[in-house]
C-alpha positions in Angstrom: -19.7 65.9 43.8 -18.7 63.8 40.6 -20.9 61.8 39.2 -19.4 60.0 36.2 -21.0 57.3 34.0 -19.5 54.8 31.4 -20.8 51.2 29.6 -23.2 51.9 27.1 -23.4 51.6 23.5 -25.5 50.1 20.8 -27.1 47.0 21.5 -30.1 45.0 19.9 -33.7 44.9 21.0 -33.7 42.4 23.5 -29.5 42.6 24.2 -28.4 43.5 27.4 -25.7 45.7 28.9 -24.5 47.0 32.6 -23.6 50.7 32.8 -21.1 51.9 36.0 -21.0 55.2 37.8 -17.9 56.1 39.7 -18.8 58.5 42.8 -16.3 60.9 44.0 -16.4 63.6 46.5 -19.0 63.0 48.6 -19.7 60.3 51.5 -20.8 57.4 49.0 -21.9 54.9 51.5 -24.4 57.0 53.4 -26.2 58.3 50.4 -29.7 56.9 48.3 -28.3 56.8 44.8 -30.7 57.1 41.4 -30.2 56.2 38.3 -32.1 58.7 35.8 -32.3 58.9 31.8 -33.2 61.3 29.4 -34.4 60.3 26.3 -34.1 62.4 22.9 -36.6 65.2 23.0 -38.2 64.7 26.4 -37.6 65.1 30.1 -35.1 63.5 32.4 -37.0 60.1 33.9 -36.5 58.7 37.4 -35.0 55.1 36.5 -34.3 53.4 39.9 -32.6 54.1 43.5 -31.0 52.2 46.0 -30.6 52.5 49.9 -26.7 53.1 51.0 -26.7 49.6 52.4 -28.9 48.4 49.7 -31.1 46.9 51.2 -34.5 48.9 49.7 -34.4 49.7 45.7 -36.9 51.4 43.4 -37.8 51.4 40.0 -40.0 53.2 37.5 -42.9 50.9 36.3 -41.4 50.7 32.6 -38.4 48.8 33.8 -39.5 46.8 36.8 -38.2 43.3 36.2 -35.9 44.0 33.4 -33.1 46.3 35.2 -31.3 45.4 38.5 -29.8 47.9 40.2 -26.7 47.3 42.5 -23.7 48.9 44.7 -20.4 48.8 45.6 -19.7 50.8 48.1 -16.2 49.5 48.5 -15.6 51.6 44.8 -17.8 54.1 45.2 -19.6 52.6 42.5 -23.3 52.1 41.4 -24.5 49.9 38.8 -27.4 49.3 36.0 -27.8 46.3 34.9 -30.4 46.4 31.7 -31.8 43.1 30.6 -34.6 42.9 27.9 -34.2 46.1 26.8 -36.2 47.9 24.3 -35.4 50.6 21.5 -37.7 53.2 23.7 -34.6 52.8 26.5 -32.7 54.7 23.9 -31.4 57.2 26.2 -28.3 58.7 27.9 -28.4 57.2 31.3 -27.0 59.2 34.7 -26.4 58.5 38.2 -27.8 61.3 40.6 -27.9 61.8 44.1 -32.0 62.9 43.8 -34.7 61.4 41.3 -34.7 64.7 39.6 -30.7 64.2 38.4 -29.2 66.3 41.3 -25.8 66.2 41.0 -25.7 64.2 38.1 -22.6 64.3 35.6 -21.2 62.9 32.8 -23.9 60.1 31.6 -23.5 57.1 29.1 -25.3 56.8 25.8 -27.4 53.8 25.6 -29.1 53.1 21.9 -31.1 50.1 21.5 -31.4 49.3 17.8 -31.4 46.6 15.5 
């Protein structure tokens, strides 16, 4: 399994910015996929999932409405897309194949700061 995450950076209070995860290794299209974070400090977080036909998604209460989460299963690819966001989304962000980051590999900084 390879997990591999790119597209964040800095962005303002209120910015927005779509992070990528290219999935290799393991049968894409046939599995739930999570997106997780781990803030400075604390634990990893459970962010969002999505079915592998997307048709059911999930998302923690702190980000409901403001981050969309999508697929591509065509490129093996799952997406974030962060809208609204907030300097306490500071965080390197991960795709996983479980809410608890199994499987999860390189992740993408995210900093939210004016």
């Amino acid at each position: 399994v390879q997990l591999q995450a790119s597209g964040g950076g800095l962005v303002q209070p209120g910015g927005s910015l779509r992070i990528s995860c290219v999935a290799s290794g393991f049968s894409f299209s046939t599995s739930y996929m999570y997106w997780v974070r781990q803030r400075p400090g604390r634990r990893l977080d459970y962010i969002s999932s999505m079915s592998p036909d997307g048709d059911s998604t999930g998302y923690r209460d702190s980000v409901q409405g403001r981050f969309t989460i999508s697929r591509d299963n065509a490129k093996n690819t799952l997406y974030l897309q962060m809208t609204n966001l907030k300097p306490e989304d500071t965080a390197t962000y991960y795709c996983a194949l479980d809410m608890d980051g199994r499987g999860r590999g390189q992740g993408t900084q995210v900093t939210v700061s004016s």
